[in-house]
Kinemage of the C-alpha trace (Angstrom):
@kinemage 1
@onewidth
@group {chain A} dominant
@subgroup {mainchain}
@vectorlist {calphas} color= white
{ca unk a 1} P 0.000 0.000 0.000
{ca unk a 2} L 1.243 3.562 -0.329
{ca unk a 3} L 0.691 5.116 2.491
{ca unk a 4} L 1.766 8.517 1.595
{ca unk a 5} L -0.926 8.496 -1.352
{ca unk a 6} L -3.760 7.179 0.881
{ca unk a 7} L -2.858 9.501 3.733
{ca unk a 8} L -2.853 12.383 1.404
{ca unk a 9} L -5.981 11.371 -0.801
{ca unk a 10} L -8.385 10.297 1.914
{ca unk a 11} L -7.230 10.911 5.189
{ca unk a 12} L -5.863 14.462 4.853
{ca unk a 13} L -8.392 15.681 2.181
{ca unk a 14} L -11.191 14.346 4.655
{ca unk a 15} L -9.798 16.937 7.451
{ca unk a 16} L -9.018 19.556 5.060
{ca unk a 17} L -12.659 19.346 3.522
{ca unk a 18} L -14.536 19.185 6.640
{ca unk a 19} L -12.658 20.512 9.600
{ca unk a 20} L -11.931 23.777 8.774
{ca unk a 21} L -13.865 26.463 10.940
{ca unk a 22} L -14.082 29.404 8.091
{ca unk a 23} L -16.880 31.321 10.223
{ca unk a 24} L -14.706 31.389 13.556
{ca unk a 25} L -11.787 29.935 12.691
{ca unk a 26} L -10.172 26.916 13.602
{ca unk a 27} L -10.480 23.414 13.242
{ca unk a 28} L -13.109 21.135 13.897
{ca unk a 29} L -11.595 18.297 15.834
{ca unk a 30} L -15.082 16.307 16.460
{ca unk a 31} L -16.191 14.839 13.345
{ca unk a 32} L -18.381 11.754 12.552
{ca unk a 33} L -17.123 9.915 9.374
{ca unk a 34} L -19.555 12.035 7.189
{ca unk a 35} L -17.795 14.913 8.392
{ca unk a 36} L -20.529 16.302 10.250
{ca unk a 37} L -19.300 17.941 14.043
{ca unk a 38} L -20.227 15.722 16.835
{ca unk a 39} L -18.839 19.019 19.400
{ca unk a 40} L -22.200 18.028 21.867
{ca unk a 41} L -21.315 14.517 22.059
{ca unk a 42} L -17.527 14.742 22.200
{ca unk a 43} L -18.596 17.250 25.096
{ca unk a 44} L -21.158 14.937 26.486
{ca unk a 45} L -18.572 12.058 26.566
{ca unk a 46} L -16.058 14.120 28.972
{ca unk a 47} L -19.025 15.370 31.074
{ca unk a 48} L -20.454 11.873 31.770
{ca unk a 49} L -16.669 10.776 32.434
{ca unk a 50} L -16.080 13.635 35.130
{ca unk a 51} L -19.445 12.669 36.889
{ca unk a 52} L -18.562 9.233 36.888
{ca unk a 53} L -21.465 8.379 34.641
{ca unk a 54} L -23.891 9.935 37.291
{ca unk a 55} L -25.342 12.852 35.928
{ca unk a 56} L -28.672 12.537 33.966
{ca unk a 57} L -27.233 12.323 30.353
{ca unk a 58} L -30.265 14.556 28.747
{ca unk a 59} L -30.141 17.309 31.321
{ca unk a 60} L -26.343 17.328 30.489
{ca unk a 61} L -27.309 17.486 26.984
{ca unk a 62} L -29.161 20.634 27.307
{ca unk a 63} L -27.168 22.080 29.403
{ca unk a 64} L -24.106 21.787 27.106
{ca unk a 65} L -26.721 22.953 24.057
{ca unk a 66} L -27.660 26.261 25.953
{ca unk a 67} L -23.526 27.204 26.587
{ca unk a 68} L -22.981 26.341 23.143
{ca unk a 69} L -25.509 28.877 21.896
């Protein structure tokens, strides 16, 4: 396989298509393989992890929905 072609056809032109922030700047690190951001649940995943799984995961949600706003 050549890695440098597949790194630089796919993987790199995936990130460079879809992570690129041109409204705020930036880069998108949170992206589903469609390149669509997954921000809320890359946020909900660390919040759940600091409350040890214990806080109510759709109250977290909307909490983490109105910051974002």
């Amino acid at each position: 396989m050549n890695y440098k072609k597949y790194l630089s056809d796919n993987i790199l032109k995936f990130w460079l298509d879809n992570a690129i922030d041109y409204e705020n700047g930036g880069i998108f690190t949170s992206l589903d393989k469609n390149g669509k951001q997954q921000a809320i649940k890359a946020l909900m995943g660390q919040a759940m992890s600091k409350t040890t799984g214990k806080a109510n995961p759709v109250v977290m949600e909307e909490i983490i929905k109105n910051i974002l706003k």
